[in-house]
C-alpha positions in Angstrom: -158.9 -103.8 -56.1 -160.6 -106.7 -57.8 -161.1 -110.3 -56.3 -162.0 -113.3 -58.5 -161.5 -116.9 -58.6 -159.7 -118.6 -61.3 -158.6 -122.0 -61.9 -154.7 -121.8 -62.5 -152.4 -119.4 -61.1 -150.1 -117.0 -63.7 -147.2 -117.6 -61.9 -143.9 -116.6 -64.3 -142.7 -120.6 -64.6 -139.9 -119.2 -66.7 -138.5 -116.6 -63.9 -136.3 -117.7 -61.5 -138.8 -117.1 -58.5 -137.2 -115.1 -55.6 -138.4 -117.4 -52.4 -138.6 -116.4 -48.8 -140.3 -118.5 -45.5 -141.6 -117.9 -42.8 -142.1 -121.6 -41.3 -144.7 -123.4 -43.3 -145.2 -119.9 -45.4 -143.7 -119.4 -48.8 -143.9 -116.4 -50.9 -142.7 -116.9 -54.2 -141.5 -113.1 -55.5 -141.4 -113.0 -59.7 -140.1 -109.1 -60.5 -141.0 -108.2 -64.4 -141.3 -104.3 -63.3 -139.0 -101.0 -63.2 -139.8 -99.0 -60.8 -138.7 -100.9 -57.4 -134.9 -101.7 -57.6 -135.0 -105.2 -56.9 -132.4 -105.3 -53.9 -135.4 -102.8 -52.0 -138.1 -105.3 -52.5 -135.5 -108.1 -51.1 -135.1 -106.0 -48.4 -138.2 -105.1 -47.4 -140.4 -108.3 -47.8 -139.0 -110.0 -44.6 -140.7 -107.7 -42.1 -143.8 -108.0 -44.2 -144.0 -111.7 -44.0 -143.2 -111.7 -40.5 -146.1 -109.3 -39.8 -148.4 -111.8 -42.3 -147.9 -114.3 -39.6 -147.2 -118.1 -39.8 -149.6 -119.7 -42.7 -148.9 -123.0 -44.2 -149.1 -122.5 -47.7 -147.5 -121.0 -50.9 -147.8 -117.7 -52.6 -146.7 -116.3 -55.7 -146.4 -112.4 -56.2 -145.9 -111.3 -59.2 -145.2 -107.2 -59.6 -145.6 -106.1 -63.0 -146.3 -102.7 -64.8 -149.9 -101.4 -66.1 -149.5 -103.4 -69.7 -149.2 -106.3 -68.0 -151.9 -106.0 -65.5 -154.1 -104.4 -68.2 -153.6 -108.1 -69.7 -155.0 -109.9 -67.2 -158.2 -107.4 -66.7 -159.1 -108.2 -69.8 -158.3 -111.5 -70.0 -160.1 -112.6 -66.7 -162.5 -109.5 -66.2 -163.2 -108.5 -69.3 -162.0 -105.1 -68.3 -159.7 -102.3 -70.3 -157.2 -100.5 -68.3 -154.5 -101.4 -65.3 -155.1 -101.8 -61.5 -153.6 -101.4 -58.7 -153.4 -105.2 -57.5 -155.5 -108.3 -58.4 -156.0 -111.4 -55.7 -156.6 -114.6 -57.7 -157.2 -117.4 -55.0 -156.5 -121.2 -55.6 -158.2 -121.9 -52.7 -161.9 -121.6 -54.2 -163.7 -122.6 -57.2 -163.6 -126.0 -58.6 -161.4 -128.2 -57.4 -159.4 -126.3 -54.8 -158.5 -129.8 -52.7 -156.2 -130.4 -55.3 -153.4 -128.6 -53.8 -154.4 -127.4 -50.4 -150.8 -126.0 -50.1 -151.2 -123.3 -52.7 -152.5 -119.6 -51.6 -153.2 -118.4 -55.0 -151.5 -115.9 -56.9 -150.9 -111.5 -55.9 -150.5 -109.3 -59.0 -149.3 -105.8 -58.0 -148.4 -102.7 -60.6 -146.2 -101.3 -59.2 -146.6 -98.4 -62.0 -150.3 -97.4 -60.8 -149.2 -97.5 -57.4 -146.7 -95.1 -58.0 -149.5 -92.7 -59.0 -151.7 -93.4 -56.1 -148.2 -93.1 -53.7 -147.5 -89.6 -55.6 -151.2 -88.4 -54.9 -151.1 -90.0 -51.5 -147.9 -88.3 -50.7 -146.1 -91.5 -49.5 -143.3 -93.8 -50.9 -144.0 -96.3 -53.5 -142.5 -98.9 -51.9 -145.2 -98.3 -48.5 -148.0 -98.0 -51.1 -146.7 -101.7 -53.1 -146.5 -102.9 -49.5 -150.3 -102.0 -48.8 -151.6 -103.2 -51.7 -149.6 -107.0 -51.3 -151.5 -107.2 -47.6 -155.0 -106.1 -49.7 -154.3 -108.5 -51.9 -153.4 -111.5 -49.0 -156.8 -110.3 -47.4 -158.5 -111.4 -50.1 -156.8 -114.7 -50.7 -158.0 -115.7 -46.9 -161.3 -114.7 -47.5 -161.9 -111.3 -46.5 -163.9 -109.1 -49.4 -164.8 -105.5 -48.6 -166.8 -105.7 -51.7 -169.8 -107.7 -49.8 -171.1 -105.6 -47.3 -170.1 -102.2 -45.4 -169.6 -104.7 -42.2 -167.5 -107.4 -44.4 -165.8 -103.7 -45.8 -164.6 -102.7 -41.9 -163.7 -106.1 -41.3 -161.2 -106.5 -43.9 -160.2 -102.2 -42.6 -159.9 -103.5 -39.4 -158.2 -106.8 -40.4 -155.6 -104.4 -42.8 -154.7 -101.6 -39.7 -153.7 -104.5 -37.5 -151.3 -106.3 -39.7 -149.6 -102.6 -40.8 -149.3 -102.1 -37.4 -147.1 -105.4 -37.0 -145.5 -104.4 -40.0 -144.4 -101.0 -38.5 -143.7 -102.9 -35.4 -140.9 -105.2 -37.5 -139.3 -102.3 -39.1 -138.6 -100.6 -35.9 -137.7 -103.8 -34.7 -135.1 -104.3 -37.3 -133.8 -100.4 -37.5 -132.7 -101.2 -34.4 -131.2 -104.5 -34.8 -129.1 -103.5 -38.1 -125.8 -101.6 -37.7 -125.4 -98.5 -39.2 -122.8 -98.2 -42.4 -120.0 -96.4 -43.0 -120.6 -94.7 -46.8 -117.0 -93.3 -47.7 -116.8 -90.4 -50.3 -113.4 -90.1 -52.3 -113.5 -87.0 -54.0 -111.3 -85.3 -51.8 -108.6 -87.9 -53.3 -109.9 -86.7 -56.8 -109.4 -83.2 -55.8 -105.8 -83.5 -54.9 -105.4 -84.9 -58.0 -106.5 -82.1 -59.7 -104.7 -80.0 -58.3 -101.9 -80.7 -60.2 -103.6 -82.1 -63.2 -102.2 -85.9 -63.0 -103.0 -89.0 -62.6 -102.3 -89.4 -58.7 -103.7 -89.9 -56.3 -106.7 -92.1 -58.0 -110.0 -92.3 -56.3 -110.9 -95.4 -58.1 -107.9 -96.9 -55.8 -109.1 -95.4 -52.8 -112.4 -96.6 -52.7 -111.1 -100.4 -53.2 -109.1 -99.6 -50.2 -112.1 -98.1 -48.1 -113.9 -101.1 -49.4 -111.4 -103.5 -48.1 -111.1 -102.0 -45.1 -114.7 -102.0 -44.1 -116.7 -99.4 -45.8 -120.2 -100.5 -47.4 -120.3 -98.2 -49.5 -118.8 -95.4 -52.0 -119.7 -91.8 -52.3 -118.8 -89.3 -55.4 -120.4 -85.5 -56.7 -120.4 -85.5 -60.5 -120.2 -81.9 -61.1 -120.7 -80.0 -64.0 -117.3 -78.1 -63.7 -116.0 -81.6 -62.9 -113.4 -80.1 -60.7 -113.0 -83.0 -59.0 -114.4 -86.6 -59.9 -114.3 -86.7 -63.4 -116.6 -89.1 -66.4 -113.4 -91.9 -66.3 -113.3 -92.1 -62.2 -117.5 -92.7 -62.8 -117.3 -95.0 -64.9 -114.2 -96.9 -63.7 -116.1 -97.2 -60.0 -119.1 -98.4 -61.4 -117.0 -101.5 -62.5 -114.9 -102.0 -59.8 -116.8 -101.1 -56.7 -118.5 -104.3 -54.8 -120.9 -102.6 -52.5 -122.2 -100.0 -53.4 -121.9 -96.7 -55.4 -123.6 -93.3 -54.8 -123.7 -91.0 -57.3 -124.0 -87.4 -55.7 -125.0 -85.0 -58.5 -127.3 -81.9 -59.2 -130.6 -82.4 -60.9 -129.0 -81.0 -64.1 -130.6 -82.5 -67.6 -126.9 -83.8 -68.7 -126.1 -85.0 -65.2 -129.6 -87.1 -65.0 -128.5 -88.2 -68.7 -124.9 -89.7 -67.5 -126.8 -91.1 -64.2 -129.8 -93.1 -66.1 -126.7 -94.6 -68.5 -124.1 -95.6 -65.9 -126.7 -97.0 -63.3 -125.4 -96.8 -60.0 -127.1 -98.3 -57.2 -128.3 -95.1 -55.8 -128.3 -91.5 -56.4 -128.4 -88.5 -54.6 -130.0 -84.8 -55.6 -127.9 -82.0 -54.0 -127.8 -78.6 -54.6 -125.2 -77.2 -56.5 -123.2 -73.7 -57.1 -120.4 -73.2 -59.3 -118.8 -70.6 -56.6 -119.4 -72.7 -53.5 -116.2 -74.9 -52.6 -118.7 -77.7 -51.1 -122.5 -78.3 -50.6 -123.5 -75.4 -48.1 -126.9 -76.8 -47.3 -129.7 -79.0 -48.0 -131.8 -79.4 -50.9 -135.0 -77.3 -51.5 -137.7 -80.0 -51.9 -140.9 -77.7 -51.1 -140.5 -75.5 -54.4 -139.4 -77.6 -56.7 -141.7 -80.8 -56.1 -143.1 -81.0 -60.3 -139.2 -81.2 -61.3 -137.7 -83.3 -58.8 -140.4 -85.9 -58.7 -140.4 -86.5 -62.6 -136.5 -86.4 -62.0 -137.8 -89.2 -58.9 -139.6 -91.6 -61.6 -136.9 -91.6 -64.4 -134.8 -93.1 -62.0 -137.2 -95.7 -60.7 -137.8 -96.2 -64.0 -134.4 -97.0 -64.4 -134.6 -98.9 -61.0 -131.7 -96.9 -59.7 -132.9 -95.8 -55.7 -133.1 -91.8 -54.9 -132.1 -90.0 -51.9 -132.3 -86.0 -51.5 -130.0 -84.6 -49.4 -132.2 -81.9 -47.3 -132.0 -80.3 -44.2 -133.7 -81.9 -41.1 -137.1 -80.2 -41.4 -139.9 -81.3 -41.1 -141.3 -79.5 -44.4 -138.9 -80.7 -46.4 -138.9 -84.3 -44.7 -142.6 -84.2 -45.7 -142.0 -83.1 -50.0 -139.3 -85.7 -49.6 -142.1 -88.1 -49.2 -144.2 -86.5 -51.7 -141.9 -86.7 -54.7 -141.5 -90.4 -54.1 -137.9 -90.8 -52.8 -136.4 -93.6 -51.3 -134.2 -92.1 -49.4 -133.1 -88.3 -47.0 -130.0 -87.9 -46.1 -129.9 -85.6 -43.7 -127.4 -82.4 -43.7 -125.3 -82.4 -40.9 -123.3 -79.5 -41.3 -124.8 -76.5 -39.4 -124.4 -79.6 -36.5 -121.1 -80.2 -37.2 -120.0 -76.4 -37.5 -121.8 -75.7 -34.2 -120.2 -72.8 -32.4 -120.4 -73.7 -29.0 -122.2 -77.3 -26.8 -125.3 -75.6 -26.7 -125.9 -74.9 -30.0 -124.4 -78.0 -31.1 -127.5 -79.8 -28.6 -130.0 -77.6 -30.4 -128.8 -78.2 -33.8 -128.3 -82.4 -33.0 -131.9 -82.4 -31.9 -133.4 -81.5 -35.0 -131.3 -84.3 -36.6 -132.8 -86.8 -34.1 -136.3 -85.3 -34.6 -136.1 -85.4 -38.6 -134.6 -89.1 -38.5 -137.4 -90.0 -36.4 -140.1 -88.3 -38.5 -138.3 -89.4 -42.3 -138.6 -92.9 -40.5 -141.8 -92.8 -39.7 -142.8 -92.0 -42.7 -141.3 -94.8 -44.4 -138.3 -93.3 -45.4 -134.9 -94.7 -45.0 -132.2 -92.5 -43.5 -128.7 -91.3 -43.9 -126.8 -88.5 -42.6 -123.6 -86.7 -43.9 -121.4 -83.1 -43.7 -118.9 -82.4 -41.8 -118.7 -85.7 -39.8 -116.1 -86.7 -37.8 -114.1 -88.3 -35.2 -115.4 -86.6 -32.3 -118.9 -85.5 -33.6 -120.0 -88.5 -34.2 -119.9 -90.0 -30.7 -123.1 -87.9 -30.1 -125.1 -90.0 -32.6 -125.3 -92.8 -30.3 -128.7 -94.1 -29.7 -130.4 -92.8 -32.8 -131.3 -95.9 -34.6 -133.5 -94.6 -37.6 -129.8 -93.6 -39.0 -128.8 -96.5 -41.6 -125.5 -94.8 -43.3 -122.9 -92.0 -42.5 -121.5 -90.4 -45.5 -118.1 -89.1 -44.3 -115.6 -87.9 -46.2 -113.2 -84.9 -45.7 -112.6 -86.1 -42.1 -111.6 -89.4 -43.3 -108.9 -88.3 -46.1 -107.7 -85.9 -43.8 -106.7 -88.5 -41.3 -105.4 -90.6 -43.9 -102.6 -88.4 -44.7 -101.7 -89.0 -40.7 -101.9 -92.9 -40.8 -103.0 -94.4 -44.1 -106.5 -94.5 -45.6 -107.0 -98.4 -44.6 -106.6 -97.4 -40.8 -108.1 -94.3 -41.2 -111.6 -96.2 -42.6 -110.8 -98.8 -39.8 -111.2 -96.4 -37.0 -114.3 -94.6 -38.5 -115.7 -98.3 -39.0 -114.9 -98.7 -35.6 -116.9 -95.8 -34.3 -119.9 -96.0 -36.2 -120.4 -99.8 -34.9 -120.8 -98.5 -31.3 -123.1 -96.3 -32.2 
């Protein structure tokens, strides 16, 4: 971290500035970086600011990537090379009565912090978050750089207001609804089956869309024996909330991904002889692969979610690799012989969802979902999104796809 007083901000005057408020507060957010999709950082700021506290004033954060940053080192420092955040105050040096409303200026790379979040084994987005309340420290006043007691004030000064900040994410996981995340490629797969046209899952997700799902699920295999290149391609134009890409961590796979740009992805495990996914992904040994697999995407700023089993080892190298995202495997849960393994089996869920949370991870859970099983998941607020599929179509063919979503909708809002 480095601390210095200039005379004029760098605020972006040419972005359009991304503003939120807190009462007198203002933080203006410019975005020149790839490795956050901007929608997170929208989403995340709120409980940030509202663990900052009330502050009259305005300030811009910029995040950037290392070339950027590297700019201003040398320009203002003298200095070669990125950092993790800079703090440049308005609020000393000359003449800072000339607008007492203005802060200063937080620059944040958020391509050094994902380094740092890699070797720290958290998620970027936790590590960009810890750097913009350094950064506000030092805009205040507060300099670690001083003295060892000025250093554990700022420490002391930084715990409390991540503490509030944990405080407002549990606050508002428990205040947000959980969504209903619909996956059509059952639809695709009776189509298939006879090698035609009908019935289309492009159509199919419009109608779960209409009729209150937030979002769309489909597996791009590479047998493509279901949803094939057209029905990606055709749903990343048409669908309005937003699309999931399910897919193995196969090279040509990755390649069609980081081109069509959903909004999110998910890693899976795939066999050819397997007629779905039978279990969760296996983070623990294949950390290197999966987390370069992890940065192309943010690169591409296209979120990631592995879909792992609820255990704690693999909720942990979820973490590591820098997901966004676990959604948690459902199946053995779901496939439960008899109520008492069912209890066992739904307590890990609740256990994992309350661990990936913890750790800053968001969470979904999917696999073998349904009308009845899904009464149980009452109470567990860490779960954002319930991927559901197979259930839904199947009660479709009883009473239409539009009712069918309804009810499900329905459930999930209760829950």
């Amino acid at each position: 971290m480095e601390f210095f007083t200039i005379e004029s901000s760098i605020r972006n005057r040419r972005a359009r500035p991304f503003i939120l408020k807190r009462r007198a507060m203002e933080i203006q957010l410019n975005n020149r970086q790839n490795w956050i999709p901007f929608q997170e950082i929208q989403q995340r700021l709120p409980p940030l600011i509202r663990a900052l506290g009330p502050h009259p004033g305005e300030v811009s954060l910029l995040l950037v990537e290392d070339r950027e940053i590297s700019r201003y080192n040398r320009r203002y420092l003298n200095r070669s090379g990125p950092t993790n955040v800079l703090a440049f105050s308005l609020r000393e040096g000359l003449f800072p009565e000339i607008n007492p409303g203005l802060w200063g200026d937080i620059v944040v790379s958020t391509e050094t912090a994902a380094r740092e979040a890699r070797q720290a084994g958290i998620s970027l987005m936790d590590r960009v978050l810890f750097l913009i309340v350094h950064g506000w420290l030092h805009l205040q006043g507060y300099d670690h750089e001083k003295s060892l007691q000025d250093e554990q004030i700022m420490e002391a000064r930084s715990r409390e207001i991540l503490s509030r900040l944990k405080a407002e994410q549990r606050r508002e996981m428990v205040m947000n609804k959980p969504r209903l995340a619909v996956n059509v490629d059952h639809v695709a797969t009776l189509r298939q089956a006879r090698g035609g046209n009908e019935p289309d899952p492009v159509t199919a997700a419009a109608i779960a869309e209409l009729a209150g799902a937030e979002g769309i699920i489909i597996h791009l295999r590479e047998d493509r024996r279901h949803i094939q290149d057209r029905d990606l391609r055709l749903l990343r134009e048409t669908v309005k909330t937003r699309l999931n890409l399910e897919m193995g961590a196969a090279e040509e796979i990755i390649r069609i991904a980081l081109k069509v740009k959903p909004e999110l992805v998910t890693l899976v495990p795939e066999k050819r002889q397997e007629l779905t996914t039978e279990g969760g992904l296996e983070i623990v040994r294949q950390k290197k692969n999966l987390a370069q697999a992890v940065t192309r995407f943010h690169r591409r700023q296209i979120e990631v979610s592995l879909f792992i089993d609820p255990d704690p080892g693999q909720i942990r190298a979820s973490r590591e690799v820098g997901a966004d995202i676990v959604e948690l495997h459902t199946g053995h849960y779901a496939n439960a012989r008899n109520e008492k393994e069912a209890r066992k089996l739904f307590q890990r869920i609740e256990e994992g969802a309350e661990l990936a949370a913890g750790l800053g991870l968001k969470v979904s859970a999917g696999h073998g979902l349904n009308y009845i099983n899904i009464k149980r998941f009452a109470g567990v607020g860490e779960i954002e999104e319930y991927s559901i599929g197979h259930s839904l179509m199947a009660r479709a063919i009883l009473v239409g796809l539009d009712r069918a979503v309804r009810e499900m909708v329905g459930l999930i809002e209760q829950l």
